[in-house]
C-alpha positions in Angstrom: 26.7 -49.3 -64.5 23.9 -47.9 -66.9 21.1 -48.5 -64.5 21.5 -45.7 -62.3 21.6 -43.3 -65.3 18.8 -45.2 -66.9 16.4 -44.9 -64.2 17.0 -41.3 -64.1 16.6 -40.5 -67.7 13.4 -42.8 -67.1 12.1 -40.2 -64.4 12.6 -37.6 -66.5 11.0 -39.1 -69.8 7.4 -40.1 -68.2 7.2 -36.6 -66.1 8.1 -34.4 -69.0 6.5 -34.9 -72.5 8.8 -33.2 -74.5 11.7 -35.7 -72.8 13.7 -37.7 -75.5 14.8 -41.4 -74.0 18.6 -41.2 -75.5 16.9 -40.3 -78.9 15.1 -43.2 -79.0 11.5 -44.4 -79.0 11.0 -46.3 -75.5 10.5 -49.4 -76.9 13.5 -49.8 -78.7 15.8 -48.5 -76.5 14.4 -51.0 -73.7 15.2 -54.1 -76.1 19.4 -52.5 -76.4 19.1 -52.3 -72.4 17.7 -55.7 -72.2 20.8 -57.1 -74.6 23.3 -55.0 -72.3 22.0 -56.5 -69.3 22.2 -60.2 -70.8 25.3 -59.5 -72.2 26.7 -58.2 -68.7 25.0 -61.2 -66.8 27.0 -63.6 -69.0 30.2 -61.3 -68.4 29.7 -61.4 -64.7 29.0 -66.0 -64.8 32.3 -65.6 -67.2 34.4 -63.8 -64.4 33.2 -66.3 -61.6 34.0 -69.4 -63.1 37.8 -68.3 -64.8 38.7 -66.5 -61.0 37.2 -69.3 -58.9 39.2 -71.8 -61.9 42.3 -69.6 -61.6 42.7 -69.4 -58.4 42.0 -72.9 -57.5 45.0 -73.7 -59.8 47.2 -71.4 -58.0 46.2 -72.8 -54.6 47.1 -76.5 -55.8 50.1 -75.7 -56.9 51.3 -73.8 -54.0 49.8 -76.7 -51.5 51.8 -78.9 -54.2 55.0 -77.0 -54.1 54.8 -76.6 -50.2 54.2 -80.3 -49.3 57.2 -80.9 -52.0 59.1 -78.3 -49.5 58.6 -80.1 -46.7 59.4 -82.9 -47.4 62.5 -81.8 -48.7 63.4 -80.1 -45.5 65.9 -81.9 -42.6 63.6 -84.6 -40.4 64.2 -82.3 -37.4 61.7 -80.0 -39.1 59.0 -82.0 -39.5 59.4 -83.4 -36.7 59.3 -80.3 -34.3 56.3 -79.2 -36.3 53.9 -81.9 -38.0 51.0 -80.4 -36.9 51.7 -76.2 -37.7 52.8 -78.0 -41.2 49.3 -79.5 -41.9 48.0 -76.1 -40.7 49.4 -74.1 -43.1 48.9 -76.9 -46.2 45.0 -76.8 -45.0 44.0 -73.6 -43.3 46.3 -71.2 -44.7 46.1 -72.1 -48.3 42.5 -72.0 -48.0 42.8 -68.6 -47.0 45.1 -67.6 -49.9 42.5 -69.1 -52.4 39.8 -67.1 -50.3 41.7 -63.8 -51.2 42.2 -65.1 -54.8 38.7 -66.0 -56.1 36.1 -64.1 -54.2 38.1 -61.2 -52.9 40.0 -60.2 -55.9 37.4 -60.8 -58.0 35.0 -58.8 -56.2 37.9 -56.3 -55.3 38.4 -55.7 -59.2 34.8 -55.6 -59.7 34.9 -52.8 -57.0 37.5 -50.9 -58.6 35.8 -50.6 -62.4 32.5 -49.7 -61.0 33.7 -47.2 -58.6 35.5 -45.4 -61.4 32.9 -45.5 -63.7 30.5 -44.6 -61.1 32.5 -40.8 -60.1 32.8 -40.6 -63.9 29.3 -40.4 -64.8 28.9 -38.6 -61.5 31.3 -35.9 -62.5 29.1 -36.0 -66.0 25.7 -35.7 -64.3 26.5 -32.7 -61.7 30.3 -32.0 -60.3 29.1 -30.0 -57.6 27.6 -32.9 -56.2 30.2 -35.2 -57.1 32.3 -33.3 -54.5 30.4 -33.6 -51.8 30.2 -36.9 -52.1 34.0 -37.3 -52.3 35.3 -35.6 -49.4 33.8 -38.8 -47.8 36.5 -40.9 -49.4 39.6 -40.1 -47.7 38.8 -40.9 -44.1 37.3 -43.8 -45.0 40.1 -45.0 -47.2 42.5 -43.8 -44.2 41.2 -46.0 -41.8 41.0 -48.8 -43.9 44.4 -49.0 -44.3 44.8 -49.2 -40.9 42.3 -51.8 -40.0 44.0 -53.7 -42.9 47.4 -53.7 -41.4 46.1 -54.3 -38.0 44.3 -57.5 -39.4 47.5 -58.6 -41.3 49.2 -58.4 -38.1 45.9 -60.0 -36.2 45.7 -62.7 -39.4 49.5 -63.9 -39.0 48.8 -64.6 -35.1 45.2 -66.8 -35.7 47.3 -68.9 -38.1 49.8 -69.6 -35.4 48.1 -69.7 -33.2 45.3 -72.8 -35.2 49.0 -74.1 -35.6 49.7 -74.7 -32.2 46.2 -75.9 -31.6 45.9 -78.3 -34.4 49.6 -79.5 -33.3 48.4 -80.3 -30.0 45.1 -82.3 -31.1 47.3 -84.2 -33.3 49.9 -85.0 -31.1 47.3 -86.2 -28.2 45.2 -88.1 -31.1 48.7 -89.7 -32.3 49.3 -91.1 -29.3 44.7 -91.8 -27.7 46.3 -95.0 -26.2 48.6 -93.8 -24.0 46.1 -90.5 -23.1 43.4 -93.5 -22.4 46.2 -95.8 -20.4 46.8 -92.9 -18.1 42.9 -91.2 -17.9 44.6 -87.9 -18.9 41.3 -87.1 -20.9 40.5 -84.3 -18.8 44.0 -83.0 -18.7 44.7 -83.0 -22.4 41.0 -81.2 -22.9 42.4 -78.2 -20.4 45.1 -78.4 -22.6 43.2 -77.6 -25.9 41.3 -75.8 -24.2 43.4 -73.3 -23.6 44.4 -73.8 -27.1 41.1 -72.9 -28.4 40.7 -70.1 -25.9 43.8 -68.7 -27.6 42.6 -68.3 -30.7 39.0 -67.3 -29.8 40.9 -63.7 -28.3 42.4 -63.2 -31.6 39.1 -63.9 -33.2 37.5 -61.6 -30.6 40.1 -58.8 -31.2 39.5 -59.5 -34.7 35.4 -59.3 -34.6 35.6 -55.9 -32.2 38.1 -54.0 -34.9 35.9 -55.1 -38.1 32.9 -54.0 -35.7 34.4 -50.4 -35.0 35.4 -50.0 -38.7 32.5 -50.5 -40.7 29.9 -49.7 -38.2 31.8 -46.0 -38.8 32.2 -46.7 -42.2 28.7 -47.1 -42.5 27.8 -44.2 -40.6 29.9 -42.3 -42.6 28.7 -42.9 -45.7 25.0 -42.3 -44.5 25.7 -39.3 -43.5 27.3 -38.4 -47.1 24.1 -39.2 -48.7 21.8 -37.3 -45.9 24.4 -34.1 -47.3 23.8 -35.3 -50.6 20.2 -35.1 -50.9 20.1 -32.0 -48.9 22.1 -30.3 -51.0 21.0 -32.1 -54.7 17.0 -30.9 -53.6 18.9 -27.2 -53.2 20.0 -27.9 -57.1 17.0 -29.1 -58.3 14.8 -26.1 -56.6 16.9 -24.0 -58.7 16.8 -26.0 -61.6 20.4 -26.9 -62.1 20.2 -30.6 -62.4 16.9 -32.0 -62.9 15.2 -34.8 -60.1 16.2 -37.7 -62.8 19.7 -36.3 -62.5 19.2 -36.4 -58.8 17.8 -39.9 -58.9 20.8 -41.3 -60.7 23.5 -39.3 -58.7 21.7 -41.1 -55.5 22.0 -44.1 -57.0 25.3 -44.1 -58.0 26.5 -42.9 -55.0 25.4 -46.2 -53.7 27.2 -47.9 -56.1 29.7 -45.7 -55.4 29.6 -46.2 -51.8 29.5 -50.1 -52.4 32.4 -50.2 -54.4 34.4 -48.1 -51.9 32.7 -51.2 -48.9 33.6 -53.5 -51.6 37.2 -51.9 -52.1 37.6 -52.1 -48.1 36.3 -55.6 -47.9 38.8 -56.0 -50.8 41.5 -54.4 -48.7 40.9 -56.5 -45.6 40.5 -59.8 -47.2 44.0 -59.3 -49.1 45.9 -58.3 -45.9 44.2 -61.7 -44.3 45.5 -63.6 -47.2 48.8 -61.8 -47.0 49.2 -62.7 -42.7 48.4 -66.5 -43.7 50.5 -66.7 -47.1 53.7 -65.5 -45.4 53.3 -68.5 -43.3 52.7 -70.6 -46.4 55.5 -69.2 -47.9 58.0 -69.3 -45.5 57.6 -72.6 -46.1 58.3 -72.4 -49.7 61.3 -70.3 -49.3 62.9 -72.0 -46.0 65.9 -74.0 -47.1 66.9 -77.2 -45.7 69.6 -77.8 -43.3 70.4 -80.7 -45.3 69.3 -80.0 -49.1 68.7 -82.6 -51.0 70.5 -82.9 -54.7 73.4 -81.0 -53.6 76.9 -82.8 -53.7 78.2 -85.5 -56.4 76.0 -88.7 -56.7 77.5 -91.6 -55.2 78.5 -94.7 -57.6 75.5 -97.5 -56.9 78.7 -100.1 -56.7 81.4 -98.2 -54.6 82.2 -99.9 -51.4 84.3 -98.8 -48.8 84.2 -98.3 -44.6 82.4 -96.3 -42.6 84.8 -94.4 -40.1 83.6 -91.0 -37.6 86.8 -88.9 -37.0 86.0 -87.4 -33.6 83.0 -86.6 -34.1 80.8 -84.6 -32.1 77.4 -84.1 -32.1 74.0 -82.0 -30.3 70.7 -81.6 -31.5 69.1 -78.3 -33.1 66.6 -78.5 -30.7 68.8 -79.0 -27.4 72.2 -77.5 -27.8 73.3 -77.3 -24.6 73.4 -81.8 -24.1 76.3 -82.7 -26.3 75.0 -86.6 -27.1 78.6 -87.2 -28.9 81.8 -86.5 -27.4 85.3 -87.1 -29.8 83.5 -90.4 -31.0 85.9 -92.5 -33.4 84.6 -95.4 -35.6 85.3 -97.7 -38.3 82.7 -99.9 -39.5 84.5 -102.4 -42.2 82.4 -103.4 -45.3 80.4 -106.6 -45.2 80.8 -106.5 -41.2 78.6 -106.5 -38.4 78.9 -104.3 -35.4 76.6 -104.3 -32.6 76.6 -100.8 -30.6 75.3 -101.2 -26.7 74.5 -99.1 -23.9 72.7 -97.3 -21.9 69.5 -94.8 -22.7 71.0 -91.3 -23.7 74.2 -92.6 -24.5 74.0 -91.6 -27.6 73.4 -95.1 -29.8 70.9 -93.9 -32.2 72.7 -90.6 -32.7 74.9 -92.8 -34.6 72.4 -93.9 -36.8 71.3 -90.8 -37.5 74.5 -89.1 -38.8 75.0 -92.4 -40.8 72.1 -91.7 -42.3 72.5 -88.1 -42.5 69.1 -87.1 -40.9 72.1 -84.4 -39.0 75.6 -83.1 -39.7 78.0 -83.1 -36.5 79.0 -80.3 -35.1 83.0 -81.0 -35.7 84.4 -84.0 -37.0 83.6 -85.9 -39.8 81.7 -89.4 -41.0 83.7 -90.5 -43.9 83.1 -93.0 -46.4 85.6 -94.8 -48.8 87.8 -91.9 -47.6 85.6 -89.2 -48.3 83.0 -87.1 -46.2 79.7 -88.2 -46.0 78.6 -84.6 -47.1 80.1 -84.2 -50.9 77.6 -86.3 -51.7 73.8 -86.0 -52.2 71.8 -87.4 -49.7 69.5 -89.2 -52.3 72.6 -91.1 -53.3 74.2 -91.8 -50.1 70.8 -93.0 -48.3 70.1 -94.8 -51.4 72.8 -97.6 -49.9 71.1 -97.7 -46.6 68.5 -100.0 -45.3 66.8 -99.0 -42.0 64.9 -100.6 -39.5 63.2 -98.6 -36.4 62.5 -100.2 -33.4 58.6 -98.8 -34.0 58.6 -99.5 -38.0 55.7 -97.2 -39.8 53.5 -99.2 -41.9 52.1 -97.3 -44.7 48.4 -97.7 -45.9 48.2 -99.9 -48.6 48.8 -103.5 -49.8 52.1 -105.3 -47.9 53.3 -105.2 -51.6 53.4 -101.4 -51.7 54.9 -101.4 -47.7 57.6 -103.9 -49.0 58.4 -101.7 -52.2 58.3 -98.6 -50.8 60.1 -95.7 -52.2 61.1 -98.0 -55.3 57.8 -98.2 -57.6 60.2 -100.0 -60.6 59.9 -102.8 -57.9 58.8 -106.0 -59.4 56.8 -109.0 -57.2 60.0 -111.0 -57.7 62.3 -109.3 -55.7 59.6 -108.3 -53.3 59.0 -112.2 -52.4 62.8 -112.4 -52.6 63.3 -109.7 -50.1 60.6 -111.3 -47.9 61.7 -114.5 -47.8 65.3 -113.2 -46.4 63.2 -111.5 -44.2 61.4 -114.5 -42.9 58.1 -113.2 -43.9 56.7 -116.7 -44.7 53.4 -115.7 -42.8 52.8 -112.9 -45.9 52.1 -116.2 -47.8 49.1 -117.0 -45.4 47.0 -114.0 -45.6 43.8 -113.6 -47.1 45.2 -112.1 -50.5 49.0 -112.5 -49.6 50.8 -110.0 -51.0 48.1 -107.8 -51.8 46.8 -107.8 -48.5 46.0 -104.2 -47.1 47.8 -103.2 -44.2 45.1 -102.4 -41.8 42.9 -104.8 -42.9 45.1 -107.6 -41.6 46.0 -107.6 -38.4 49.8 -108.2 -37.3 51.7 -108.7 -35.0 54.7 -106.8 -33.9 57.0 -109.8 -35.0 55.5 -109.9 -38.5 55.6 -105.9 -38.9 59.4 -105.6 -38.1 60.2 -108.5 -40.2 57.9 -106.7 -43.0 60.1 -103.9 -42.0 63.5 -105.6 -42.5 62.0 -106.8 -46.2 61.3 -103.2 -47.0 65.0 -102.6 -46.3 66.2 -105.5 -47.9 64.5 -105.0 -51.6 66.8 -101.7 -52.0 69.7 -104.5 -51.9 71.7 -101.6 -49.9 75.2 -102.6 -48.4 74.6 -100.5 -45.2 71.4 -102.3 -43.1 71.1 -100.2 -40.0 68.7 -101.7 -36.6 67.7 -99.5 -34.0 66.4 -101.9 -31.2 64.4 -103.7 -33.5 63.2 -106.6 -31.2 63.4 -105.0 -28.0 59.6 -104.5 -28.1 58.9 -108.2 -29.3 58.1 -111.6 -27.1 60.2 -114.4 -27.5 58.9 -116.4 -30.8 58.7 -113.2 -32.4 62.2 -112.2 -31.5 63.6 -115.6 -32.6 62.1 -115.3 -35.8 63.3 -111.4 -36.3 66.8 -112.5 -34.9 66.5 -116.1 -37.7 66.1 -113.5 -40.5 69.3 -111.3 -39.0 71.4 -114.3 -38.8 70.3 -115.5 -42.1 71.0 -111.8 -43.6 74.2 -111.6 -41.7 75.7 -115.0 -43.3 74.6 -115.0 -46.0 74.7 -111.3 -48.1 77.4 -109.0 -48.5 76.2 -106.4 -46.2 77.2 -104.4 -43.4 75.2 -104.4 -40.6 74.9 -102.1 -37.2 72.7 -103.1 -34.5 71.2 -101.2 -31.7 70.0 -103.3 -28.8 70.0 -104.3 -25.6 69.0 -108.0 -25.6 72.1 -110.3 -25.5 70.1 -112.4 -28.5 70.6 -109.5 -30.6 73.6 -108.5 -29.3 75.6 -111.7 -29.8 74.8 -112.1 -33.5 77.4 -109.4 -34.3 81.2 -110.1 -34.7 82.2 -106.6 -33.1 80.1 -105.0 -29.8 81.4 -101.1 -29.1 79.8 -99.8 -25.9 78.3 -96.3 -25.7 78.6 -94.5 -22.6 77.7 -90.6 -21.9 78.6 -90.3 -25.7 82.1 -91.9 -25.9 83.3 -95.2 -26.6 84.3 -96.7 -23.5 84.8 -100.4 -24.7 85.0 -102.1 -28.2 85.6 -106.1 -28.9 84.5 -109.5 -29.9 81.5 -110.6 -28.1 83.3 -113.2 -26.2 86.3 -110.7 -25.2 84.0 -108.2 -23.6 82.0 -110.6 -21.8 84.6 -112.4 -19.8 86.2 -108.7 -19.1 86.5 -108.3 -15.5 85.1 -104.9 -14.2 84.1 -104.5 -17.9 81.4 -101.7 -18.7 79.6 -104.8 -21.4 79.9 -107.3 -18.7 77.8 -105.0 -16.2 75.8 -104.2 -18.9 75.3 -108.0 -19.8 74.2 -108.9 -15.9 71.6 -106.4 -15.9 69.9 -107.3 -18.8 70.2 -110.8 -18.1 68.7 -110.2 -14.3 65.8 -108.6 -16.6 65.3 -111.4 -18.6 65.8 -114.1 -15.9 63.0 -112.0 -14.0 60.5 -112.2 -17.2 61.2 -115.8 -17.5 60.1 -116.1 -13.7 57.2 -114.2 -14.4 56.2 -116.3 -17.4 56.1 -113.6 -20.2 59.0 -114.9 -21.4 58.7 -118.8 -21.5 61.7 -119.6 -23.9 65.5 -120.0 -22.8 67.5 -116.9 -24.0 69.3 -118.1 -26.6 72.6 -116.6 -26.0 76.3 -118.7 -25.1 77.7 -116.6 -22.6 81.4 -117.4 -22.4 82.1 -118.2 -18.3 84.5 -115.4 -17.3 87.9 -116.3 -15.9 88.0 -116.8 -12.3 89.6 -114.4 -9.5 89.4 -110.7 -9.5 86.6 -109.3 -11.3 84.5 -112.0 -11.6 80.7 -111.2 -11.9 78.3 -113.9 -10.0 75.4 -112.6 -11.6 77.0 -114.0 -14.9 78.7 -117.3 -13.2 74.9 -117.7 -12.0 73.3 -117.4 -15.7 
């Protein structure tokens, strides 16, 4: 800030004699000008690398604390959202760290030099000084306008890349299935029009920040035009002298830079504002379902399972109730087999064991207790689960097998394999250290890699949703080997979700699941020779289905189920007799 004033002293030392340079001999006051300006250079690299250092810190620890969020949140959320959430982790935070490095720093930088800039204004020529001020107040006005207009404008582009970068992913997710159907053109309308979206925000955007500084500009141009005018009017009558008027013109482009700077400032922060209220509604949402609230559950407390007329909808679609007055029990080291058709509500089941929801009345008690006293940690801590589409984690089969447990040792991960079935792990190129990705299996051997993950927790609850429904026959038979092996062998409770009658003999209880209510619950052999029985028109369809794939040869193999021959007379099935 002492070049403007220097220059001007300068001026006024080489055009009159008499002129002292700050009462010092030229030379020697260049050399304290030169240490200044080295001295301010090294101030200036100081203040880039400690805000661009600061405020990378700040922005990993809110992407930290935000990812931690999530992921603390119900499933539903991330679920309904995947996409917006990686938005605002990536996008958003960038933005914030924009407006914390660059921006602020500049912004403050703004702030000292303007001040100090009026100041030595007002101490060169306060006439002046005025007329150069009454700029300042329309052009502060209006930036506080355009900077709540693009707060507003910021918060929408964020959404807005939200939805878009949802949409990609979703479509990207799932390239097979866009392929299968030669939907390419369709899903590229799609984000399209996604894109499109956020271009008119970016166009609104680019038209505003024209408007506003192109006026800004003119404003301030024609400050300085009045300024010069006015300063040669001084000088002609020997007021200030043209050094003075040098260095007032130069500072009132300082000046004037610090006040763009300041508006710059001013914009960039209301930007950072629209995308970190997106970031931290994140941080601040809480979970349906928070985690570490309750008592912990005792690691060896057994006890049933029991719904108490329960019933049950989904955040996202109130109006379907799935459950309807359901009541279970599910005795401890049993194994119950839930059937039915789609949308009947089997896997809801599974889900408020596993507390991914909370019904909407009734209760899910266990040992006598609800479900909800204690933390979910501790209660999904006894729980094995197996998807019918398991998710295979990048990494070795090791780190798949011992997931979520690193104090997992390679003993009990072969142990849990080998109750698994998962002899094939053995025959890989670097068995258990194998990367997933690398090796190429089959659906068989990920569900029964699947089934070990569940198994190394040693939980007393395994759930199965449909976890051979997807498979051919040798990989079924070995899935349904390591179920049966499970089954008779460990003290577990187990609930399966299928449809094959493979899977669906295995269990020593069957309940059928019809438009959300129990309609039929027995012993495999009971329900199947039920005349008019909901399980026995359930079994003939599925075993029409299978005696068609057999036909077809894409299922070579004999289902292995004994179907009990129904008692004859009224009610008998043919279909059945015929099997």
């Amino acid at each position: 800030m002492l070049i403007p004033l220097t220059i001007g002293k300068l001026i006024d030392f080489f055009s009159s004699p008499q002129t002292t340079f700050f009462g010092l001999s030229f030379p020697v006051a260049a050399a304290c000008l030169a240490l200044t300006f080295a001295i301010g250079a090294g101030a200036n690299t100081g203040r880039a690398i400690l805000m661009r250092l600061s405020g990378g810190r700040i922005v990993a620890r809110v992407r930290e604390q935000a990812y931690l969020s999530t992921l603390r949140q119900e499933p539903e959320f991330a679920d309904r959202g995947a996409g917006d959430i990686v938005s605002r982790l990536g996008i958003d935070t960038s933005i914030i760290g924009e407006s914390l490095t660059n921006n602020l720093s500049d912004g403050l930088r703004a702030i000292i030099s303007a001040v100090v800039g009026v100041a030595a204004m007002v101490m060169i020529s306060a006439k002046l000084t005025g007329v150069m001020l009454a700029v300042v107040p329309p052009v502060s006005i209006g930036a506080v306008i355009y900077g709540r207009y693009l707060r507003k404008l910021s918060k929408q582009t964020q959404e807005a890349l939200g939805e878009m970068s949802k949409t990609a992913e979703e479509k990207l997710n799932a390239f097979k299935t866009v392929a299968s159907f030669n939907a390419q053109p369709i899903e590229a309308r799609l984000f399209a029009k996604k894109v499109d979206d956020v271009f008119q925000l970016m166009r609104k955007e680019a038209i505003a920040s024209g408007i506003f500084y192109g006026s800004s500009g003119l404003t301030g141009n024609l400050a300085m035009l009045c300024l010069l005018g006015y300063g040669g009017h001084l000088v002609s009558r020997s007021e200030i002298t043209v050094g003075d008027l040098t260095s007032l013109l130069i500072y009132t482009g300082y000046v004037g830079g610090s006040v763009s700077g300041l508006t710059g400032f001013w914009t960039g922060l209301m930007k950072g504002v629209g995308a970190g209220t997106r970031v931290f509604d994140l941080l601040d949402r809480k979970s349906a379902i928070p985690l570490s609230v309750g008592k912990t559950l005792e690691p060896g407390r057994e006890g049933p399972i029991r719904f108490e007329n329960v019933s049950f909808t989904y955040p996202s679609r109130k109006e379907v109730e799935v459950l309807k007055g359901v009541d279970l029990q599910i005795e401890v080291g049993t194994s119950l087999a839930i059937a039915g058709p789609s949308g009947s509500g089997k896997s809801s089941i599974q889900a408020l064991i596993c507390r991914f929801y909370d019904p909407n009345s009734g209760r899910v008690m266990f040992d006598g207790e609800d479900i909800r006293e204690f933390t979910p940690e501790s209660w999904r801590e006894r729980i094995g689960v197996v998807s019918q589409d398991p998710t295979l984690f990048t990494g070795s089969v090791h780190s798949n097998i011992a997931y979520g447990r690193e104090q997992t040792t390679r003993e009990e991960v072969e142990e849990a394999a080998r109750m698994a079935n998962c002899d094939f792990i053995w025959d890989l190129p670097q068995g258990f250290d194998t990367q997933i990705g690398k090796a190429s299996l089959s659906g068989g051997q990920k569900q029964r890699i699947a089934i070990a993950r569940a198994l190394v927790r040693k939980p007393s609850l395994l759930l199965l949703d449909e976890a051979t429904s997807a498979l051919d026959s040798t990989s079924e038979h070995s899935v349904n080997s390591a179920l049966d092996q499970i089954i008779r062998t460990q003290n577990i409770s187990v609930i399966l979700i299928a449809h094959r009658l493979a899977t669906l003999a295995r269990a020593e209880r069957i309940v059928v699941l019809e438009n959300g209510k129990i309609t039929e619950d027995g012993r495999y052999s009971e329900l199947s020779r039920r005349p008019g029985g909901r399980f026995r028109t359930l079994m003939a369809a599925q075993l029409a289905l299978e005696k068609n794939r057999s036909n077809e040869g894409e299922d070579d193999e004999e289902v292995e189920v004994e179907v009990a021959k129904p008692a004859t007379g009224a009610g008998e099935d043919p279909k059945i007799n015929q099997v």
